[in-house]
Each structure stands twice: as structure tokens, then as C-alpha cells.
C-alpha positions as CSV (number, residue, x, y, z in Angstrom):
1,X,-44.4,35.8,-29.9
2,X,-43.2,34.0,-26.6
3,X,-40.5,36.8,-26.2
4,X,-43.2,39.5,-26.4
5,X,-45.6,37.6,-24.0
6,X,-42.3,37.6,-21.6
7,X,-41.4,41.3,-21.7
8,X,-45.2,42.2,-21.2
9,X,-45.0,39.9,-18.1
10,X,-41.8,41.5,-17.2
11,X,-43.4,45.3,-17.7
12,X,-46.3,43.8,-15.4
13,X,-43.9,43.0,-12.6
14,X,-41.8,45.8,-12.9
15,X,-38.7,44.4,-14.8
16,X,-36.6,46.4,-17.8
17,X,-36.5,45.0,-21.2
18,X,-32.8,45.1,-20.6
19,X,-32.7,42.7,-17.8
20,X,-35.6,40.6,-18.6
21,X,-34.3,39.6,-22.3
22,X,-30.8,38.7,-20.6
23,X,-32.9,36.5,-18.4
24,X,-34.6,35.4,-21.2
25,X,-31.2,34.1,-23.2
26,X,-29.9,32.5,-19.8
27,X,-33.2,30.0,-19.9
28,X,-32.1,29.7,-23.5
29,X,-28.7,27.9,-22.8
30,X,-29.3,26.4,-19.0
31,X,-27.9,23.0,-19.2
32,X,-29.5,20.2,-17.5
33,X,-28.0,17.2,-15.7
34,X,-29.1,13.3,-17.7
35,X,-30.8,12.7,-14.1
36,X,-33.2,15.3,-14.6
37,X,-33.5,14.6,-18.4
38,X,-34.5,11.1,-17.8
39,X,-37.1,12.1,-15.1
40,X,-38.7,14.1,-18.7
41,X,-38.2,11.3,-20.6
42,X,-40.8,9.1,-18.0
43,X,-43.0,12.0,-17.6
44,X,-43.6,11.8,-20.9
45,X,-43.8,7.9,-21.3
46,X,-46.4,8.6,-18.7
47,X,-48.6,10.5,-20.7
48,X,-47.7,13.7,-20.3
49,X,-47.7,16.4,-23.9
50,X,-44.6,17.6,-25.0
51,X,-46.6,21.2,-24.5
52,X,-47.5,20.4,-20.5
53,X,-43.8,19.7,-19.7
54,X,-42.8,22.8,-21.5
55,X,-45.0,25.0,-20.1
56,X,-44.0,23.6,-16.8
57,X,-41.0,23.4,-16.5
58,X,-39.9,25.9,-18.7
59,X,-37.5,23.4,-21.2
60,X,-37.5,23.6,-25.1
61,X,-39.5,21.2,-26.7
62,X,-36.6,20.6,-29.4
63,X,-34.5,19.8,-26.5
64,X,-36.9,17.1,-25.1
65,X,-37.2,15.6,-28.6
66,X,-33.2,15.4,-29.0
67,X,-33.3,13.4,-25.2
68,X,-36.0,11.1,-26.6
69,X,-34.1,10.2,-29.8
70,X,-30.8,9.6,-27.5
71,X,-32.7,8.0,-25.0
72,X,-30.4,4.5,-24.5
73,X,-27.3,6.7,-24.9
74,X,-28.4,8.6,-22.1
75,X,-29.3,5.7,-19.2
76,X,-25.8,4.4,-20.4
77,X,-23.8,7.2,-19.3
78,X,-26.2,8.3,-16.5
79,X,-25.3,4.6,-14.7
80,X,-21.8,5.7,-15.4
81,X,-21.0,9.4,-14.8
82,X,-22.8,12.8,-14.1
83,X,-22.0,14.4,-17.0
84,X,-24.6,17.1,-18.8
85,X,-24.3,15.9,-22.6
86,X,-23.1,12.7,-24.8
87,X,-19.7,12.7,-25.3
88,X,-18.9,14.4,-28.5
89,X,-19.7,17.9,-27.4
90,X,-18.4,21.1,-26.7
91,X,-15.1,22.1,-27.8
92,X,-12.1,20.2,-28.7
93,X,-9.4,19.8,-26.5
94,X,-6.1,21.8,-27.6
95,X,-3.1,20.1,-29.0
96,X,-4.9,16.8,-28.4
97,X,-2.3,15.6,-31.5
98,X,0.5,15.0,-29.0
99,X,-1.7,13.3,-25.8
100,X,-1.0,9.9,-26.7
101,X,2.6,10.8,-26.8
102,X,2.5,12.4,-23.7
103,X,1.0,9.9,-22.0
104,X,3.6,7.1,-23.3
105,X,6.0,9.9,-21.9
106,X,4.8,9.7,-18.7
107,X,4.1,6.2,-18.3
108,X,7.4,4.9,-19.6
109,X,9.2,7.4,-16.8
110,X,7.1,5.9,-14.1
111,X,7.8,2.4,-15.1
112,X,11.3,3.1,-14.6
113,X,10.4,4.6,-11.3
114,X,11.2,7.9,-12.6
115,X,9.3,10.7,-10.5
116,X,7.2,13.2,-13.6
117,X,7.1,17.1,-12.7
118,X,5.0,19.4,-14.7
119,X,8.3,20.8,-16.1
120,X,8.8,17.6,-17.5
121,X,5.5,17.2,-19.5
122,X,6.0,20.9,-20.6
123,X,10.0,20.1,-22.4
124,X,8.0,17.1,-24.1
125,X,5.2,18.9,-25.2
126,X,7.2,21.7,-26.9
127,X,9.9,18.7,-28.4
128,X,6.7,17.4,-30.1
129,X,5.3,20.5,-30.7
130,X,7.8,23.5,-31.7
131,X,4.8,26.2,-31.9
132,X,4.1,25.9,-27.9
133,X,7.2,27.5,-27.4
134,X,4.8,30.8,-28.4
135,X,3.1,30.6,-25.7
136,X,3.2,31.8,-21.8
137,X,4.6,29.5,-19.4
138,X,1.3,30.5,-17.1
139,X,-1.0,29.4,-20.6
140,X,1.5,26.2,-20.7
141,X,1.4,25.0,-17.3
142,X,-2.8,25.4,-17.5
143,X,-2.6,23.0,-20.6
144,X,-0.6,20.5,-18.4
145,X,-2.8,20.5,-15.9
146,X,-6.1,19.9,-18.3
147,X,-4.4,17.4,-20.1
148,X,-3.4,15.3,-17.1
149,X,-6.9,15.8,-15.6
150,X,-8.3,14.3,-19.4
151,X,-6.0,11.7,-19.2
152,X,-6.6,10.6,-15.3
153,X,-3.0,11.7,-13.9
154,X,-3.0,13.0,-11.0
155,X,-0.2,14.2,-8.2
156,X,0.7,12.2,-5.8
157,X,2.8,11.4,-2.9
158,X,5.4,9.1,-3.2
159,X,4.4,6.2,-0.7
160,X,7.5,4.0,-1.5
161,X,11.4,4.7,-2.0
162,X,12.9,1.8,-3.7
163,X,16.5,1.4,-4.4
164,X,18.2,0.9,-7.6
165,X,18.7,-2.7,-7.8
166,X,22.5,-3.6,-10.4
167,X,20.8,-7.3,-11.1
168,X,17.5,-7.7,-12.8
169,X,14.5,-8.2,-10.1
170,X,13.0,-11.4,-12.0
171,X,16.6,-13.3,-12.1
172,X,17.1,-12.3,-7.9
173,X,13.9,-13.6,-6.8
174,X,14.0,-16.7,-9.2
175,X,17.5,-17.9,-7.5
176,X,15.9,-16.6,-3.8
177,X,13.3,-19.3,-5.0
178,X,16.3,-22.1,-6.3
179,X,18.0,-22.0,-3.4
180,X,15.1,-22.2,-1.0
181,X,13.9,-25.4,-3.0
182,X,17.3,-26.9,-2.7
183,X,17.8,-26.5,0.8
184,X,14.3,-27.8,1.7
185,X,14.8,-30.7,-0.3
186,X,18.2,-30.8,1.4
187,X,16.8,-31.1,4.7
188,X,13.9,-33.3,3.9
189,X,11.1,-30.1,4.7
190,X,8.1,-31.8,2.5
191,X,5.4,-31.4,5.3
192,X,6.6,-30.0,8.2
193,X,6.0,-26.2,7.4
194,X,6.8,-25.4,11.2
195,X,10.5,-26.3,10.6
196,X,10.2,-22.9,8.1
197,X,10.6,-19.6,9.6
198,X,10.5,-15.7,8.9
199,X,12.1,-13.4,11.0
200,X,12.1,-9.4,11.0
201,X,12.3,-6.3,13.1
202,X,9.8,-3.7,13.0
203,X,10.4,-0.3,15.1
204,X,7.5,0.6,17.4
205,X,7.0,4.1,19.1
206,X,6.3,4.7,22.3
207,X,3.9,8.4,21.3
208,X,1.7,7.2,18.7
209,X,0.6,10.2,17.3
210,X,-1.8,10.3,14.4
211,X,-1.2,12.9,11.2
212,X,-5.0,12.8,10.8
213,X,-8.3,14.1,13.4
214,X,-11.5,15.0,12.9
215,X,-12.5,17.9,13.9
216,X,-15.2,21.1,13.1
217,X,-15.2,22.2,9.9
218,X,-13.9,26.1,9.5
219,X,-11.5,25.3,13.0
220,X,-8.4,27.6,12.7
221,X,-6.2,24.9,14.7
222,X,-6.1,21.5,14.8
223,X,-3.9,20.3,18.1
224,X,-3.2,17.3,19.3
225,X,-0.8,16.4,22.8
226,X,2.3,15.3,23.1
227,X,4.6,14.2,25.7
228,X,7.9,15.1,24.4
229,X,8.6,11.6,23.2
230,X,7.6,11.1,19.8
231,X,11.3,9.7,18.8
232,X,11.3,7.0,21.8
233,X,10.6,3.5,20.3
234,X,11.7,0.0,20.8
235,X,12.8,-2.5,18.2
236,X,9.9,-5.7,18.0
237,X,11.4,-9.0,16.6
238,X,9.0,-11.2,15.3
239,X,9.1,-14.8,14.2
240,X,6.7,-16.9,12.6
241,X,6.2,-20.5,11.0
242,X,5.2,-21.9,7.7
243,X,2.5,-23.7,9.9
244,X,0.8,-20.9,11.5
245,X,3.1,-20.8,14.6
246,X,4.1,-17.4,16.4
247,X,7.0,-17.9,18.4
248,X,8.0,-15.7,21.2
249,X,8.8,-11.9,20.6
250,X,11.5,-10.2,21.7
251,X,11.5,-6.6,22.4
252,X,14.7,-4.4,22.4
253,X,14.6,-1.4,24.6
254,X,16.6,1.6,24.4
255,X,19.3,1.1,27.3
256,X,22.6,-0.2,28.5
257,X,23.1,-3.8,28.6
258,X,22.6,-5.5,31.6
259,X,21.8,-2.1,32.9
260,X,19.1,-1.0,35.5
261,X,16.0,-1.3,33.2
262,X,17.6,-4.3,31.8
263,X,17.8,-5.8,35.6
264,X,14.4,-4.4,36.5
265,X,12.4,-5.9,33.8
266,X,13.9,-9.5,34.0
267,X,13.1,-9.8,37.7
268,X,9.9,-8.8,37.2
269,X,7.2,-11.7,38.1
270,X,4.7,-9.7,35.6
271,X,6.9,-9.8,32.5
272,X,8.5,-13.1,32.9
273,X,4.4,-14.8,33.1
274,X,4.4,-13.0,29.7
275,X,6.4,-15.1,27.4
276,X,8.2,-12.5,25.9
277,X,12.4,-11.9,25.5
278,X,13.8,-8.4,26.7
279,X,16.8,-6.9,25.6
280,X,18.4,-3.4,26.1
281,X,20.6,-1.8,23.6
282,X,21.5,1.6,23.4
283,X,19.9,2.6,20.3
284,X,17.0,-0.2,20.8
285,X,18.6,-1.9,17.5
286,X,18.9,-5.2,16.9
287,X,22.7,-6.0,17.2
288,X,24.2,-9.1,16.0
289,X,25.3,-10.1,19.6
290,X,21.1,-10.0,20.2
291,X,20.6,-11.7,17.3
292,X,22.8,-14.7,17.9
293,X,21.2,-14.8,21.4
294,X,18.2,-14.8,20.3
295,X,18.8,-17.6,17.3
296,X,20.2,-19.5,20.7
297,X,17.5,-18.9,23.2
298,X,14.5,-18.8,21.4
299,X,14.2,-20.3,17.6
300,X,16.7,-23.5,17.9
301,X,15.8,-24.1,21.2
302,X,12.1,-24.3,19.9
303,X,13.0,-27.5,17.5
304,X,15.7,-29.0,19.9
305,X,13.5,-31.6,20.6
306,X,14.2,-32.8,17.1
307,X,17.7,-32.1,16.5
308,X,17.9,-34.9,13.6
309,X,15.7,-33.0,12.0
310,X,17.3,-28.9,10.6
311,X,15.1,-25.9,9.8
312,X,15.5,-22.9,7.6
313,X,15.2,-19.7,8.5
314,X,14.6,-17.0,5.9
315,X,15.6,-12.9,7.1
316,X,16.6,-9.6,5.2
317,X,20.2,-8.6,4.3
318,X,20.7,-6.7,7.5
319,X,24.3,-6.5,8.6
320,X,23.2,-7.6,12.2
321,X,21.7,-11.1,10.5
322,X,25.0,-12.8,9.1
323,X,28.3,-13.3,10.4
324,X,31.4,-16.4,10.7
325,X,29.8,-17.3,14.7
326,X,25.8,-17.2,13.4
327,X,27.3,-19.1,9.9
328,X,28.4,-21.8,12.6
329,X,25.7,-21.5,14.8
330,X,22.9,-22.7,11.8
331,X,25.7,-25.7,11.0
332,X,26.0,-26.7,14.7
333,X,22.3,-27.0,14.4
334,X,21.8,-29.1,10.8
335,X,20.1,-25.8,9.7
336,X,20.5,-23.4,7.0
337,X,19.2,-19.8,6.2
338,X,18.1,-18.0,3.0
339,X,18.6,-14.3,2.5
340,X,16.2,-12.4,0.8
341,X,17.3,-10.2,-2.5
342,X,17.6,-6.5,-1.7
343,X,15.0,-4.4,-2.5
344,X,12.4,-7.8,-2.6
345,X,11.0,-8.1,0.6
346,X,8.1,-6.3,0.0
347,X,7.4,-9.5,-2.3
348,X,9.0,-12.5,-0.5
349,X,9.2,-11.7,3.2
350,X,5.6,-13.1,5.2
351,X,6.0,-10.9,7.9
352,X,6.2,-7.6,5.7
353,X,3.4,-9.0,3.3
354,X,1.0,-10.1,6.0
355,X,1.9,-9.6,9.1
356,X,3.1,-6.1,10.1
357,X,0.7,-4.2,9.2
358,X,-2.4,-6.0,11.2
359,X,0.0,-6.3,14.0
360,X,1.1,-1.9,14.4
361,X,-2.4,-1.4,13.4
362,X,-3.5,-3.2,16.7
363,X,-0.8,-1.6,18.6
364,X,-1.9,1.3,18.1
365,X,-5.4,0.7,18.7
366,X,-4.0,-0.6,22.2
367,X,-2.2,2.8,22.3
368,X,-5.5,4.6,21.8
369,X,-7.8,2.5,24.6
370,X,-4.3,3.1,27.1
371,X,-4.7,7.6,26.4
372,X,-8.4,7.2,26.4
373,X,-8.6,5.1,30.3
374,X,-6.1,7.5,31.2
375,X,-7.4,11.1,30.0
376,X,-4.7,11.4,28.0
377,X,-2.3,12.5,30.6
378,X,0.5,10.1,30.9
379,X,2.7,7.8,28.6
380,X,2.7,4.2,28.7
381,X,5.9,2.4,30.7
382,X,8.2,0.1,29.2
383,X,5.5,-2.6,31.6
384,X,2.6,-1.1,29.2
385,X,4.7,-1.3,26.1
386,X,5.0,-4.9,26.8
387,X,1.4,-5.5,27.6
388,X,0.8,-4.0,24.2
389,X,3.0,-6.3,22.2
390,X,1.7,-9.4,24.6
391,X,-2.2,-8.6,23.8
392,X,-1.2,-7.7,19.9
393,X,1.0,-10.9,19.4
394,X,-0.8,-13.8,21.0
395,X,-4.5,-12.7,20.1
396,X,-5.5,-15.5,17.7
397,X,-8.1,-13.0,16.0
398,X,-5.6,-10.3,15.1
399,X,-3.0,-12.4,13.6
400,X,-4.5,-16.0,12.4
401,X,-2.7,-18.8,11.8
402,X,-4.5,-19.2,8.3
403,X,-3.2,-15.6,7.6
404,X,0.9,-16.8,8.4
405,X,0.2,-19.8,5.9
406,X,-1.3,-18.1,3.7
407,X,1.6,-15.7,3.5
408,X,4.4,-18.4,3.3
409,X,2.6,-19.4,0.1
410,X,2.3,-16.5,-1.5
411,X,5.6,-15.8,-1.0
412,X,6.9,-18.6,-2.5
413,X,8.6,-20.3,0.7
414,X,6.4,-23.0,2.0
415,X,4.5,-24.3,-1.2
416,X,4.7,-27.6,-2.8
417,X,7.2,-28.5,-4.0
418,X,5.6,-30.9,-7.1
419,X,4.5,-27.4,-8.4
420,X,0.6,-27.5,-7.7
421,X,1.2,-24.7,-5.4
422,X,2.9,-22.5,-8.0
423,X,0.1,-20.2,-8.8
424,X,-0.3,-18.9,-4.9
425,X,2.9,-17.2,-5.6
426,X,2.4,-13.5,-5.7
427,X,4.4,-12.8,-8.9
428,X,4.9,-8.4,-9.0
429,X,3.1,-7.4,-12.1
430,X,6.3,-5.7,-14.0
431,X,8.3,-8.8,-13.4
432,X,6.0,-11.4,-13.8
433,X,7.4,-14.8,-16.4
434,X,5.4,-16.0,-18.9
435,X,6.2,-19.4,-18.2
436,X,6.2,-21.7,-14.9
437,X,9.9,-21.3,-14.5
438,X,10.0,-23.0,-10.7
439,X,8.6,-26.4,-12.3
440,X,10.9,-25.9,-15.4
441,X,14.3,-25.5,-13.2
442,X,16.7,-28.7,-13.3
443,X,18.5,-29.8,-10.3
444,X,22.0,-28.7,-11.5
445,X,20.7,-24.8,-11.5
446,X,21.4,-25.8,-7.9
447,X,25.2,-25.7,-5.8
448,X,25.6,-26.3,-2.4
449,X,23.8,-24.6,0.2
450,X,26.6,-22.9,2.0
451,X,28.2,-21.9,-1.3
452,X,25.2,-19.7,-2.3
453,X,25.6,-17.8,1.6
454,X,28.7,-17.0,0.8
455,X,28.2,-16.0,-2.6
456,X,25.4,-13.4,-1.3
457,X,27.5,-12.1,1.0
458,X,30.2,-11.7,-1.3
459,X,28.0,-9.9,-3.5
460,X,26.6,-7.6,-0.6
């Protein structure tokens, strides 16, 4: 009866049969989103008749009895997701026999580190399931991609390259954690955190140019200026405390030592009111030479007033960090040094946990008020470059000293050492011990000092 009421209607209005029943069978199966089925669901607890809402709004009255039946089912998944039905409908995914394979697949690659193509997930799928080798390759590689959408994969750029480390990580950065305990309790560090350093060099461009702009949507090209110097940077050595302290940085520039920039920048009254060390080198790298000065002239002569009292500084495996003259240099000053595993900074360095990132991230922002005061017409000097690193570095709200603490600890350099600061250590989750193996270490896991130095190197 109601299709015979329609296609009179439709005959009023000047509409075929033809059309007006395929009309007709697309207001049979229109789906409707849970939002708007709960809005029927109160219009009805509000007193409206199944027939009124219906004849309103043009929606089955089977289908608004089914909604009231699954009512709680539906405000579950509505706070959830915006799907259209309860899970359970529609059709089955294909092959779904061989997902939870799959994704053991996958997963046990990437715990290994081990980047997954599509090809790869294709080879497995046909090993588990001989009959996909029927298939197209075009019909295959649509199955990979529905089953990693099902299953939350996704593509991705790789954001980290790690090398392949011989030892096991857990055993490197439980002896990195040994030998730092034994040389504090060497040198008597129980309180004073200051006498704990962190030292690392982090490359600084002079362009800063983003990879991202907004910009009109539909905009055929999307151009941002440059000066010609996007591969011009300096080398930034920074140094902080287990106390919160930031000791002087010390820039590298590219040029000849002792050279003209070298000579200019020394004598000038505005950088030396600026508490900062220069060097020029002529790859701005941090050279060995500059590193032993700078061991000299800025951290030992830093704690000479108490030189009863020895420090340890902790650094990266860098080949300009460790040689016989800087070995004799720490013993000369009743200090020692503690290099990090390779491949474990990322975990146990403060300055690469904390402290970078806040501290380019402000650069650049200095960067950014320089080209906008300027109209974007000229690039800073190796005078601005310094301003920059002077603002960044000494701000106390860009870099606090309860950030620097806080990053010795969860690093695992400046906690207690009676093991109630054991749990601030950030422990990587593929690596992490069941146990609290710090507290459960005896003294004769320990050797001298010096040996284990020499033993890293040897290794290196």
C-alpha cells in the first residue's frame, strides 16, 4: 500500500515509476549514524508515537524498535566511535584465519627493529596460506592494505636509525650504571650533585628553514626564502650539573684557528660581556685539541676552588672526547669520567633526554623574531648567532634548573645512592629488569676506575 501511495505521489509530481521505485529502495537501505539514532531514541522517550517519527522522518518503524532494544549498546559505542551499526555486522573480513599470525609477523620484525614492507606481509600471507598464491598481486596487495588498516598498522616514517649494538643493551647500561656508582662513592659525591656533569655537542644552523607552512588551501606552490646557506652551522657545546647548574657554552665556528673571525670575535667588548667561549675550527667540529681546552678553561676551572674535592664528568664515545693527554688531564685534577654505551644515549645522556630539544626549539624561535624584525631580508651574523645561544642558554624559564635535576635522575647519574631513588630511573620498555638490580649489585662487580676507561676504549 505505501509503495502505491508513493508512485501516485510520484505520477502527481511528474516522476517515472522507474525512477521513483529506485528512489523508493534507496530509502529502504539508507543507513543512519548512532548520533542520529539516539536523537530517535529521546524523541520517543519524550512522547513521541512510533507512527509520528515515521511519518516524519521517513525511518522504518522495525528499525526504531531494533535501536530501542540495543539501546545501552548503542550509547557505548556512540561515546567511543562513529560507527553506523554494532559490531557484528556486515560481512566478514577475508582470510581473517591468518591475522593473528600476521600480526605476530609484524610485531616480532619491528621488535628487532626490522623495517615491514607490504611485500613482506604478502610472502607471509601466502606461506600461511598456499591458496592466495591464486590470486592477483593488485587483489593481494588490497588485502594488505585492509588488513593493516583492521589491525591499526599504519606506514610510517622512520624517525630513528639505531645501530646494531654486539653486547646486549640491558648488560651495557647496567655496568654504565656500576661504574658510575663506584666512582661517586670513589670520590665521596653523596650530596654535592654540582660536582656531576653532562657534556654534549649539538649542531646549530645558521638558515633555519622550516619543512612545514601554512598556507591557502588549493595553492599550486608553496615557497619559502633562502639565503644560500642552509648547510652553514656551528657546533654548540653544552654543559650542565646534577644541581641544576648551566655552565658556560662554547660555540665552535666554522674557520681557521686563530684566524680573522677567530681574532675579531675575541676582541670584541660585546661578546666577551656575554659569558660565552668561541672557537674556530674548520669544519665547526669539536676537535680534541678544543675539547681539552675547553675541560681546562671552563669545567675544572669551575671547581678549582675545591681541588680536594674531584668531579665526574659523564660524555658520548666521540673520538674527540678521550685521549692519553685528557686521561691525564682528569687524574691531574682528582677527577674521573664515565663514557656512555653506544647506541644508549638516548636513555642515559641529560642533555639529549631533557635538554636539547627545549633549547633548538628556542633557538629557533629566536631565529624566527630575528627574519620577522628584519623582513626577512638578511641572515643573522656570527654576533646574532651568539645572542641567540646567550638569550636560549641563560633564560631561567626555557631551561629550569628543576628540569637538569630532574634529568640526572632519570638517567640514573645523580640519584641516591641507598636506592630510594631507583624508580626515577627511566628504564626503556624492551629492556626493562624485573628486579632492582642497582640495589642488588655487590661491591666486587666493581674494578678500579681507570681500568674500566681503558677497558671501553679497548672495546671501542
Amino acid at each position: 500500500m505505501e509503495d502505491i501511495k508513493e508512485n501516485e505521489k510520484a505520477k502527481e509530481e511528474g516522476i517515472s515509476e522507474s525512477e521513483n521505485n529506485s528512489q523508493i529502495k534507496l530509502n529502504k537501505y539508507k543507513k543512519y549514524s548512532i548520533d542520529i539514532k539516539i536523537k530517535i531514541i529521546n524523541l520517543i522517550k519524550g512522547g513521541n508515537s512510533l507512527h509520528s517519527i515515521e511519518e516524519k522522518y521517513g525511518i522504518d518503524r522495525h528499525c526504531i524498535r531494533d535501536w530501542l532494544n540495543n539501546e545501552e549498546k548503542l550509547i557505548i559505542i556512540n561515546n567511543k566511535t562513529e560507527k553506523y551499526r554494532l559490531p557484528g555486522g556486515g560481512r566478514l573480513p577475508e582470510y581473517q584465519c591468518i591475522d593473528e599470525e600476521l600480526c605476530s609477523y609484524i610485531d616480532y620484525l619491528r621488535a628487532m627493529g626490522i623495517a615491514v614492507s607490504t611485500n613482506q606481509i604478502i610472502v607471509k600471507a601466502i606461506e600461511l596460506l598456499p591458496k592466495l598464491k591464486e590470486k592477483s598481486y593488485h587483489s593481494l596487495c588490497n588485502y594488505c592494505y585492509r588488513f593493516l588498516k583492521r589491525k591499526k598498522y599504519s606506514f610510517r616514517k622512520v624517525t630513528r636509525i639505531s645501530q646494531h649494538l654486539k653486547n646486549r643493551p640491558l648488560d651495557q647500561l647496567l655496568e654504565f650504571l656500576r661504574i658510575n656508582i663506584r666512582i661517586r662513592k670513589d670520590l665521596q659525591i653523596i650530596s654535592e650533585l654540582n660536582r656531576i656533569g653532562n657534556c654534549d655537542e649539538t649542531p646549530i644552523w645558521f638558515n633555519m628553514i622550516e619543512n612545514t607552512t601554512v598556507e591557502k588551501i588549493g595553492s599550486r606552490t608553496v615557497k619559502v626564502k633562502s639565503f644560500g646557506n642552509e648547510k652553514s652551522r656551528i657546533s654548540c657545546l653544552l654543559c650542565i650539573t646534577g644541581g641544576g647548574l648551566k655552565l658556560p657554552p662554547l660555540i665552535v665556528f666554522k674557520g681557521k684557528p686563530n684566524g680573522k673571525l677567530y681574532n675579531r670575535l675575541i676582541n670584541n667588548s660585546y661578546v666577551l660581556k656575554k659569558n660565552i667561549f668561541i672557537e674556530c675550527q674548520e669544519n665547526a667540529w669539536v676537535t680534541e685539541a678544543i675539547f681539552y681546552k675547553w675541560l681546562e678553561s671552563n669545567w675544572f676551572r669551575t671547581f678549582k676552588s675545591k681541588p680536594s674535592k674531584g668531579t665526574l664528568l659523564v660524555f658520548d664515545r666521540a673520538k674527540s672526547h678521550f685521549s692519553d693527554r685528557i686521561n691525564e688531564l682528569f687524574k691531574n685534577n682528582s677527577s674521573k669520567f664515565s663514557l656512555i654505551p653506544p647506541g644508549q644515549t638516548k636513555y642515559v645522556q641529560p642533555l639529549d633526554v631533557s635538554i636539547n630539544k627545549p633549547f633548538k626549539a628556542a633557538m629557533h624561535r629566536a631565529y624566527t623574531e630575528f627574519q620577522i624584525s628584519n623582513g626577512n631580508t638578511k641572515t643573522p651574523t656570527h654576533e646574532n648567532i651568539i645572542e641567540f645561544v646567550y638569550n636560549t642558554w641563560y633564560k631561567p624559564d626555557i631551561i629550569k634548573e628543576d628540569i637538569i635535576r630532574n634529568s640526572f635522575k632519570t638517567c640514573g647519574i645523580s640519584n641516591n645512592l641507598d636506592g630510594s631513588e631507583d624508580d626515577l630511573f627511566n628504564w626503556p620498555d624492551d629492556i626493562e629488569p624485573e628486579d632492582d638490580v642497582i640495589n642488588e649489585m655487590p661491591k666486587d662487580d666493581y674494578s678500579d676506575g681507570d681500568e674500566e676507561q681503558e677497558s671501553d676504549e679497548d672495546s671501542e
